[in-house]
C-alpha positions in Angstrom: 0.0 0.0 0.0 1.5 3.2 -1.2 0.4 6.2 1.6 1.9 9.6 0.9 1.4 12.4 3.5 1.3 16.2 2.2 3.1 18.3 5.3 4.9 17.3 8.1 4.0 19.2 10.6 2.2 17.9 14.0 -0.7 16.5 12.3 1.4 15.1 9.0 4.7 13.4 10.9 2.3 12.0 14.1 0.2 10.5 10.8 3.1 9.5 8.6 4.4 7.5 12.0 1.5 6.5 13.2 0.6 4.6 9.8 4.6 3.5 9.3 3.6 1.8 12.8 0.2 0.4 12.2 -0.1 -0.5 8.5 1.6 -3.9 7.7 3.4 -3.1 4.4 2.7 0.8 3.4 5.1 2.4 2.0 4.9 6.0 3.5 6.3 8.9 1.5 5.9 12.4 3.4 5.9 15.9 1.3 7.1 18.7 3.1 8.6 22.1 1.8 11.3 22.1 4.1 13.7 19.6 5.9 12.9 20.6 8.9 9.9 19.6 11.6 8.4 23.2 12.9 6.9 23.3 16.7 4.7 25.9 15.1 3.4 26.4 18.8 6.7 27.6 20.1 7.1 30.2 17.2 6.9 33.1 19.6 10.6 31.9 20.5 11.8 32.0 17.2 10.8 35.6 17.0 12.5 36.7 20.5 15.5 34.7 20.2 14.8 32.7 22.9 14.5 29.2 21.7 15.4 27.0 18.7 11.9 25.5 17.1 13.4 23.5 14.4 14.2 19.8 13.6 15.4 17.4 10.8 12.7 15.8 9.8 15.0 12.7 9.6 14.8 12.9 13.5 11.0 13.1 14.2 10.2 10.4 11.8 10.0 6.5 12.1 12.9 4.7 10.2 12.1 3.1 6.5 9.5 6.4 5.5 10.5 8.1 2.8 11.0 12.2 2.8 10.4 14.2 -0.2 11.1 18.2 0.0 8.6 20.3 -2.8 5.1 21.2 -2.5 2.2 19.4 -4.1 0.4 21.6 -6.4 -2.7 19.3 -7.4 -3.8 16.2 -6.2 -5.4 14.1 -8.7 -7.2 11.0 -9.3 -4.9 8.5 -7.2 -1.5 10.8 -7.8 -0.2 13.7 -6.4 1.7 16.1 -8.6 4.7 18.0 -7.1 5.8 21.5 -8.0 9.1 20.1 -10.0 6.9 18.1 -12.4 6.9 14.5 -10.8 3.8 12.8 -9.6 3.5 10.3 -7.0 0.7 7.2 -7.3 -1.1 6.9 -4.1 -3.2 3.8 -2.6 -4.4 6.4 0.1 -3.3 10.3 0.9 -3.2 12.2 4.1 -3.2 16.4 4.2 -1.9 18.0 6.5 -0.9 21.2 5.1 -1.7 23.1 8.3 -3.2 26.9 8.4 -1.9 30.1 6.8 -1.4 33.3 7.6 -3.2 36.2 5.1 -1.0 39.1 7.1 -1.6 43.3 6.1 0.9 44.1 3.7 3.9 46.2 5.5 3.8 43.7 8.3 5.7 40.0 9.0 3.6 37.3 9.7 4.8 35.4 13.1 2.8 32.4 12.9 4.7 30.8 9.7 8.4 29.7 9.7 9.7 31.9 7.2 7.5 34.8 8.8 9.0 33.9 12.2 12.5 34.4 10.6 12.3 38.1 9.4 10.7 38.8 12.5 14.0 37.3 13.9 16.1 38.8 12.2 14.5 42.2 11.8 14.1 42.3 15.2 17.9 41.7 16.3 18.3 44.6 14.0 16.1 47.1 15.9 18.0 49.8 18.3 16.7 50.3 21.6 13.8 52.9 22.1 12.3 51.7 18.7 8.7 50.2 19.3 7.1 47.0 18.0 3.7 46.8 17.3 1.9 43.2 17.8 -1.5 43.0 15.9 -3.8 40.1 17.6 -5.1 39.5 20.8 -5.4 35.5 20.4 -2.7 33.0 22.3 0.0 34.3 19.0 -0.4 37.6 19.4 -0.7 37.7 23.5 3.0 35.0 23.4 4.8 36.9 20.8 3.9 40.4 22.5 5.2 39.3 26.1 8.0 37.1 24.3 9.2 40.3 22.8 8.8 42.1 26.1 10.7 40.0 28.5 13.4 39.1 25.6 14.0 42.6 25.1 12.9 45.0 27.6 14.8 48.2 25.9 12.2 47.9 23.0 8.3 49.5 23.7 6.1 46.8 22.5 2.3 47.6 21.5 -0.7 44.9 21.2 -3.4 45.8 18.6 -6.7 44.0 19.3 -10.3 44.9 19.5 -10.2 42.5 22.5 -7.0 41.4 23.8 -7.1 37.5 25.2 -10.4 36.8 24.4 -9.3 33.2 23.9 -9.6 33.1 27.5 -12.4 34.2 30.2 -12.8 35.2 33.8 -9.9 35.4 36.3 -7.1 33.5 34.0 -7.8 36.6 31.0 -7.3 39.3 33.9 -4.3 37.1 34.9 -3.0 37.4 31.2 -4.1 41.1 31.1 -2.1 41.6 34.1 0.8 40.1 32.6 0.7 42.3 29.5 0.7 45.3 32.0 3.5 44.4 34.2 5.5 43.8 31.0 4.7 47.3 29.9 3.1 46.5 26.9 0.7 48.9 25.5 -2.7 47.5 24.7 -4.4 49.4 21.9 -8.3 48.2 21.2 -8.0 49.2 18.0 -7.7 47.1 14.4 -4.6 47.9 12.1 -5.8 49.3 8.7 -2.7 50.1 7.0 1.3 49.5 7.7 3.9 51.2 6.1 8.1 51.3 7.4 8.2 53.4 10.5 4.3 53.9 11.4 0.7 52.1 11.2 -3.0 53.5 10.8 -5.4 52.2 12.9 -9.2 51.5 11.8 -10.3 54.8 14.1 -7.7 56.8 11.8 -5.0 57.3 14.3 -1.3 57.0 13.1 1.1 55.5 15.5 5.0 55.0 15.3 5.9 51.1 14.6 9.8 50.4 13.8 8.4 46.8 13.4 5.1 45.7 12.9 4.3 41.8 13.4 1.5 40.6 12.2 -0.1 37.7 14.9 -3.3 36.1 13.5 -3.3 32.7 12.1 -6.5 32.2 10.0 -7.1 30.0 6.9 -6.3 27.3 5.4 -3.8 26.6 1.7 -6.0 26.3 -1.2 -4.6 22.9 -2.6 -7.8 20.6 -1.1 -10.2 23.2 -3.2 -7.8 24.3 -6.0 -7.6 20.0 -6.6 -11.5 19.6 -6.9 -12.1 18.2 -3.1 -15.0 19.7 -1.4 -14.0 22.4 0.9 -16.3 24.2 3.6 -16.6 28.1 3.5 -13.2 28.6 5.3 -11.3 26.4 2.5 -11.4 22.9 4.9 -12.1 19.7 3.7 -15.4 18.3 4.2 -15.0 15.3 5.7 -16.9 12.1 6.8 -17.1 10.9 10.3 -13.7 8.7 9.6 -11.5 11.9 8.1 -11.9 11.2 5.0 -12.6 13.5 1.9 -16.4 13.4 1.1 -14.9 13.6 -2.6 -12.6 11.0 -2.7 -12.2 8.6 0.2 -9.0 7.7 -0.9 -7.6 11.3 1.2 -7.7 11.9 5.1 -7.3 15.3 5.6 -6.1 15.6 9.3 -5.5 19.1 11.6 -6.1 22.6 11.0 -6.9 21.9 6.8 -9.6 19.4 8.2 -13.4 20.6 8.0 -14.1 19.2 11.2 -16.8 21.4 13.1 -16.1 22.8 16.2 -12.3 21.8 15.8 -10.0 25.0 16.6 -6.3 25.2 14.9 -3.6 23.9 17.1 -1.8 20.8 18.2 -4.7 19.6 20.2 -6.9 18.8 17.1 -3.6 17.9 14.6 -2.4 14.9 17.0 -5.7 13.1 17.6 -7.2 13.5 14.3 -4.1 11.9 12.8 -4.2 9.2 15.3 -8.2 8.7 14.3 -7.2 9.0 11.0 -4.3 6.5 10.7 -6.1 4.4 12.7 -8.8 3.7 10.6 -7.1 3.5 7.6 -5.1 0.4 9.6 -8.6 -0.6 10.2 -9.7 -0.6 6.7 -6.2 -2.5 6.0 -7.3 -5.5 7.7 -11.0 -5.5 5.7 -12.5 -3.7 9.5 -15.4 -0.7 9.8 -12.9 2.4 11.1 -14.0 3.7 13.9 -15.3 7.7 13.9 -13.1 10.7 15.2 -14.4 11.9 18.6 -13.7 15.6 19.2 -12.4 16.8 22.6 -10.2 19.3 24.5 -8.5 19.6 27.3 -7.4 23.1 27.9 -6.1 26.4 26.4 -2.5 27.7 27.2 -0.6 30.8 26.8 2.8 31.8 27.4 3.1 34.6 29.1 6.9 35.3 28.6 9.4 32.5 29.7 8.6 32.9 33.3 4.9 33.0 33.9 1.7 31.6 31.5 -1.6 30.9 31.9 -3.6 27.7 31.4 -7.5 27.7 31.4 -9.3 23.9 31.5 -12.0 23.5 28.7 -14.9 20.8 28.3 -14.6 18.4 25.5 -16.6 20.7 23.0 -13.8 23.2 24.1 -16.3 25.6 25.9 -14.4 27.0 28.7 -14.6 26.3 32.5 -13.6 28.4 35.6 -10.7 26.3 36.7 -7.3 27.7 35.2 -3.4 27.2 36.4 -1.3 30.3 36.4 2.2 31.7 37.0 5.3 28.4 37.7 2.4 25.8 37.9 0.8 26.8 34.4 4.8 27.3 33.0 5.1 23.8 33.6 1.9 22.4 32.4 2.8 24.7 29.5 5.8 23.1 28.8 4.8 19.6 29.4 2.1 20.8 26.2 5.6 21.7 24.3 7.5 18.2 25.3 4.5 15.9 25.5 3.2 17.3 21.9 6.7 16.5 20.5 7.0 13.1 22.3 3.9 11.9 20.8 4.5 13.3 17.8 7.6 11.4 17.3 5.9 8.0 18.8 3.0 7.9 17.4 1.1 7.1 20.6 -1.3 8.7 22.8 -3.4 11.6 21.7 
């Protein structure tokens, strides 16, 4: 059985192991545009300098599957056609291309790798006293701000947000509002309507100074599912069956945040366990079984707040949120149990 898997992030490598482990015989080729696994949820440090998010590929997948490093442009009736030309024949297919980032031109997009890198890198190059302007007030914008902040405290850093940590409710948002204020960054409820080197616009018309404006809102999916003919909801997912699978062709799983799954949030909590359901029932279907259906749940939602403090606010399986929430050393180590475990399991193939 010939399986390729298109992205290797945490939904793609946990899948591509997962079926290298549980199919008896498939030959697994993943597709990924770099050679490098991303902890997409520790991009924040990328930007600040304060940690390495990166990892050969070659490291974080199971021995014996093969890596190929291109994009798929189109995937076709049992093939998948690469960007140099080639095609490869598939039995079954599993994307996992992830989210995107659609960021205001004249700002850098934080929540990609490459974005993450000129943020890097312009950011080393910025002299003290200049100010950084942070547009989101979801879990990336609210880690990248106070990232910035603690990293490099001779730098004003602004947050741009109608509503700043509205991802989170009650006594564990003030505790992330209060973390923003004690890091001295500058809330602004406000939207960005224009950038441009050296200032930004705001939707109420105001013109403020920005010596680097970082753009901190991940939405949308890549347009390869809809530009390849698959059924795709209104936010460019897959529509998908109860199993994973494309509604168009069955032949395709499409697993994480380019999965139409409703209710299902980007992150690492819905890429693992899809791609566990996922490459479960196609080990299922190997041995001439019913697969079984992917059960949405979640467990919490988690934001860094700098390298010393974060919060972490409990959910019910549907992802509604609860009172109960960990804060300051306790919620930096359940935070970074999230970082390690995520990785662990990725690599294994277990769990989720």
């Amino acid at each position: 059985m010939k399986v390729v898997v298109v992205g290797a992030g945490y939904a793609g490598a946990f899948a591509a192991n997962r079926v290298a482990k549980k199919v008896k015989g498939a030959e697994v080729t993943v597709v990924n545009a770099r050679p490098e696994f991303v902890e997409r949820i520790r991009l924040h440090q990328q930007v600040a300098g304060t940690g390495a998010v990166a990892t050969p590929l070659g490291a974080m997948l199971r021995p014996g599957i093969a890596v190929r490093i291109g994009s798929v442009e189109k995937i076709g009736d049992g093939t998948a056609v690469l960007d140099d030309g080639e095609s490869l024949a598939f039995d079954h297919l599993f994307l996992a291309v992830g989210s995107t980032v659609r960021a205001l031109p004249g700002t850098v997009p934080v929540g990609t790798w490459e974005g993450a890198q000129q943020a890097r890198d312009e950011l080393a190059a910025l002299p003290g006293g200049s100010t950084v302007t942070v547009v989101g007030g979801g879990a990336t914008g609210i880690e990248t701000a106070t990232e910035v902040a603690e990293a490099r405290p001779d730098l004003r850093v602004r947050l741009v947000a109608p509503e700043a940590a509205d991802c989170l409710s009650g006594a564990a948002r003030r505790r992330a509002l209060a973390a923003l204020e004690r890091l001295r960054v500058e809330v602004v409820a406000d939207v960005v309507a224009e950038a441009a080197a050296g200032r930004v616009r705001l939707g109420s018309g105001r013109e403020l100074e920005s010596g680097l404006t970082l753009w901190g809102i991940v939405a949308g999916v890549p347009d390869l599912a809809a530009r390849s003919g698959l059924e795709v909801d209104a936010d460019g997912r897959v529509v998908v069956d109860g199993c994973l699978r494309s509604v168009t062709d069955p032949r395709i799983f499409a697993v994480g945040d380019c999965a139409g799954v409703v209710g299902a949030r980007f992150g690492c909590q819905t890429a693992a366990p899809q791609a566990r359901a996922a490459a479960d029932a196609l080990a299922r279907l190997a041995e001439g079984r019913e697969p079984e259906p992917y059960e949405l749940r979640y467990a919490a939602r988690c934001v860094s707040l700098g390298r010393k403090d974060a919060v972490a606010q409990f959910t019910h399986p549907d992802d509604s949120l609860k009172d109960s929430h960990l804060k300051g050393f306790t919620a930096v180590a359940f935070k970074r149990m999230v970082f390690t475990g995520t990785r662990y399991l990725t690599r294994k193939a277990v769990g989720a």
